[in-house]
N, C-alpha and C positions, 0 to 999 in steps of 0.2 A: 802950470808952473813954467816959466820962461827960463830957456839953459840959455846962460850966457859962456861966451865961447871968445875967446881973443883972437887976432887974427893968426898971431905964429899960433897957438892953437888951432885952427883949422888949419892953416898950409901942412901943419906937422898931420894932422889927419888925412888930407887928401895925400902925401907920400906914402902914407904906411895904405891906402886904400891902393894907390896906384901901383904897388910894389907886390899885392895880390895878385896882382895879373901878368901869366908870364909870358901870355901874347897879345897883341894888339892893344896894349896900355893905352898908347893916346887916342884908338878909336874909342873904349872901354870908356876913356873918360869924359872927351867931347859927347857920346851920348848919354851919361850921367848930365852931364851941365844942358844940355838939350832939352831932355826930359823934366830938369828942376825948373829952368826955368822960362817952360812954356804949359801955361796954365790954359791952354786951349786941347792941346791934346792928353790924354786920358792910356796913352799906349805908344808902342815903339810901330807898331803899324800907323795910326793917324798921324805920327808925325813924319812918316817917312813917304805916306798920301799928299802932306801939306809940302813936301819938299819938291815931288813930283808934280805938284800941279802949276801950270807954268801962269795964272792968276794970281799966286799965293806965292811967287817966286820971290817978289822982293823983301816979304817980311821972313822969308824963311833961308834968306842969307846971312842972318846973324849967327844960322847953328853952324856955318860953313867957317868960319874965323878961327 
């Protein structure tokens, strides 16, 4: 079943998610978006191997933005 979702519908989500957190919100959420949207790693370990590896450095500057 496909949820459809509007965009101030999501924005209003990701505040009420980000307001959950009463420390380090912006890192809490950059690695939420990290993790969604890299369909290579499987875990907050493998992605943080891909960040360190200095072969994989350039496609793993987009989690740094």
């Amino acid at each position: 079943m496909p949820i459809i979702v509007t965009e101030s519908e999501f924005q209003k989500f990701r505040g009420e998610l980000y307001n959950q957190f009463k420390h380090l919100a912006d890192s809490a959420m950059d690695l939420l978006d990290a993790l969604c949207s890299n369909h290579k790693t499987s875990s907050v370990v493998q992605l943080q191997q891909i960040a360190n590896n200095p072969a994989t450095q350039e496609s793993s500057n987009r989690f740094k933005n």
